[in-house]
TORFI-843744 format. One line per field, with one value per residue (C-alpha): residue number from 1; residue in one letter; chain; x, y, z. Coordinates in Angstrom, 3 decimals, padded with zeros to 6 digits. Layout:
n <- NUM	...
res <- A	...
chain <- A	...
X <- X	...
Y <- Y	...
Z <- Z	...
END
This chain:
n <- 1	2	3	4	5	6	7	8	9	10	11	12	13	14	15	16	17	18	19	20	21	22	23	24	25	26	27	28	29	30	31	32	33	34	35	36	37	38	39	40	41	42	43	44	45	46	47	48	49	50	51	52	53	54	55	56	57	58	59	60	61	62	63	64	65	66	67	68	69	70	71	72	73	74	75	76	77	78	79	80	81	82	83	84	85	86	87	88	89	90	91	92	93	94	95	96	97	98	99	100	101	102	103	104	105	106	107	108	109	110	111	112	113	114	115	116	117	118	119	120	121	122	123	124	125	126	127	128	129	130	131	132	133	134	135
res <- X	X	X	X	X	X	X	X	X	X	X	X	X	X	X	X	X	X	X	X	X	X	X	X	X	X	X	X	X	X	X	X	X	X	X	X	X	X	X	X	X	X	X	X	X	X	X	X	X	X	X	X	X	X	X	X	X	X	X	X	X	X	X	X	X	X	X	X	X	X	X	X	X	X	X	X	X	X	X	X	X	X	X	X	X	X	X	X	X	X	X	X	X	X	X	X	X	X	X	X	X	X	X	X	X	X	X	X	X	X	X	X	X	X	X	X	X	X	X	X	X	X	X	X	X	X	X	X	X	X	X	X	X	X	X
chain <- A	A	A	A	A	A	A	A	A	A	A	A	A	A	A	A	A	A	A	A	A	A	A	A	A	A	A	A	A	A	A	A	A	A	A	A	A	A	A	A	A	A	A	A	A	A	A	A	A	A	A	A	A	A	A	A	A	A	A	A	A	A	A	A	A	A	A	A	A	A	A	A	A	A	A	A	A	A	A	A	A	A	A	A	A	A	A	A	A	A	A	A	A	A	A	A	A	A	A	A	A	A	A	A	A	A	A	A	A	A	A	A	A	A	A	A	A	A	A	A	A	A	A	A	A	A	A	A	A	A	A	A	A	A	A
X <- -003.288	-001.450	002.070	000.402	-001.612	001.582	003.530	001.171	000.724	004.781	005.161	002.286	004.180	007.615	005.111	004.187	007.835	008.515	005.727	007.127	010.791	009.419	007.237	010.158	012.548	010.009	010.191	007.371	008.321	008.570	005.240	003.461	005.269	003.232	-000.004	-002.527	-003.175	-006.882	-005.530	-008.284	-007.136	-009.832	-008.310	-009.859	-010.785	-010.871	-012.391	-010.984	-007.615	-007.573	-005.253	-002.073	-001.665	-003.640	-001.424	001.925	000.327	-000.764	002.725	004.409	002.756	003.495	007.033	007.697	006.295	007.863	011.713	011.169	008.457	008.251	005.361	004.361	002.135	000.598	-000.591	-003.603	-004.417	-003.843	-006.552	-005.840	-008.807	-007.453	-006.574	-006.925	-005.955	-007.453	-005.685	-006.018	-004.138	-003.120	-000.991	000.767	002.394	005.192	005.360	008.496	008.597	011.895	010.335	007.377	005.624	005.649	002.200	001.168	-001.573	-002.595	-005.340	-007.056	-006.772	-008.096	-006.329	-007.409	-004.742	-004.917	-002.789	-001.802	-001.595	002.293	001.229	002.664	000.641	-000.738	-002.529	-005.446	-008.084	-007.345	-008.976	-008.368	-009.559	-006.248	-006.874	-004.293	-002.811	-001.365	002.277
Y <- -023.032	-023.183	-021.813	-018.604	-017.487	-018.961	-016.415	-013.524	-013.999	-014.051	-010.940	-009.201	-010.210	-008.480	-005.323	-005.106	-005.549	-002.606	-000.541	-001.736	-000.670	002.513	003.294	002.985	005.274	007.553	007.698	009.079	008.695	004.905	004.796	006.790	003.885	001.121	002.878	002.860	005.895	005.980	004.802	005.094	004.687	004.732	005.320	004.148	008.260	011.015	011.469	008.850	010.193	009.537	009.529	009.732	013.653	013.297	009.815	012.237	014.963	012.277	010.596	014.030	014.975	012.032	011.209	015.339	014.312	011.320	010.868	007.475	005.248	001.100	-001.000	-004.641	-006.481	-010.066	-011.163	-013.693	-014.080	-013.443	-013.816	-013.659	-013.500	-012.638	-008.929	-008.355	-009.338	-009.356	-009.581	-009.045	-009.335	-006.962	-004.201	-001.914	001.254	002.760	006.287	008.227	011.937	013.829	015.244	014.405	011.341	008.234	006.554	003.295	002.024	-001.443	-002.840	-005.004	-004.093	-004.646	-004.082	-005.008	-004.578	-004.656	-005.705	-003.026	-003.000	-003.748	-006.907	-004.931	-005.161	-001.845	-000.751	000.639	000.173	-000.128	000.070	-000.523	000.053	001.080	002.681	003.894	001.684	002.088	002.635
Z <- -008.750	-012.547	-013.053	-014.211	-011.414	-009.201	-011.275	-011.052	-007.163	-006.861	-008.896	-006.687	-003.587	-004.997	-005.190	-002.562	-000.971	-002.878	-001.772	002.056	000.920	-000.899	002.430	004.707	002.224	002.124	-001.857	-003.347	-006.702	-005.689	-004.137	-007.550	-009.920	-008.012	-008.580	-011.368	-012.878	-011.923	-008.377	-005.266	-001.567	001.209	004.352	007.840	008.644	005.802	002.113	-000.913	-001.840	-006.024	-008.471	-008.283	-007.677	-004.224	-003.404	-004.045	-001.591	001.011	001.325	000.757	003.806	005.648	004.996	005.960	009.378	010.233	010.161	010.824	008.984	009.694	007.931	008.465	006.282	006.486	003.708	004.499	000.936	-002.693	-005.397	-009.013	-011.907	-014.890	-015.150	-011.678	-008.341	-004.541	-001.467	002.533	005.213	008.745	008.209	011.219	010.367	013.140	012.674	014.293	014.179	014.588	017.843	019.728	020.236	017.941	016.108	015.723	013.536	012.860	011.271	008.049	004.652	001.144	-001.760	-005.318	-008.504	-011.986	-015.037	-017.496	-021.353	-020.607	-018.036	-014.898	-011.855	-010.141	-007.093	-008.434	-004.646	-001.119	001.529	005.352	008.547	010.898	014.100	016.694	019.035	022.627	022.442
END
């Protein structure tokens, strides 16, 4: 690999830490900076949420039903081809409500970025297949 695509991979790794941090802070704001504009998520059940209006009502929802939120990723592998990036890897998801009974998800995942005019990186697909595990 050159010392560019080294560099790109290490800033995409930092992202994704912050999407993890963001996540677990339940910061929405957070979460809509690390998304492209034109951003598409397909989750394992339900229709495509897109753009960034539906991504701010999906984790709006979330994060006002769970007091507690923990996320795990594994990274497997990070591709980088000029303006945009590929990656996979597991991700589990430990949901705690204030009452009732915790969720946990875990599952693969896709997730394809792509440089900006200002050379950030952005989410802009994803894609996994989580399912509900036994507590």
């Amino acid at each position: 690999m050159n010392q560019s695509i080294d560099g790109d991979e290490n800033v995409i790794l930092a992202l994704l830490e912050r999407w993890r941090s963001a996540i677990e802070a339940k910061d929405v704001a957070a979460v809509l900076e690390l998304c492209a504009d034109d951003v598409v998520f397909l989750p394992s059940s339900g229709a495509p949420v897109k753009g960034k209006a539906a991504v701010e009502t999906m984790y709006g929802f979330l994060f006002a039903q769970y007091g507690k939120i923990h996320q795990d990723t594994a990274i497997e592998e990070v591709q980088v081809a000029g303006d945009w990036a590929f990656l996979w890897g597991t991700h589990e998801l430990r949901l705690t409500p204030d009452s009732g009974s915790p969720l946990h998800l875990r599952g693969q995942g896709l997730s394809v970025l792509k440089r900006q005019p200002d050379s950030t990186w952005k989410l802009w697909r994803g894609i996994n297949n989580m399912t509900r595990q036994s507590t």
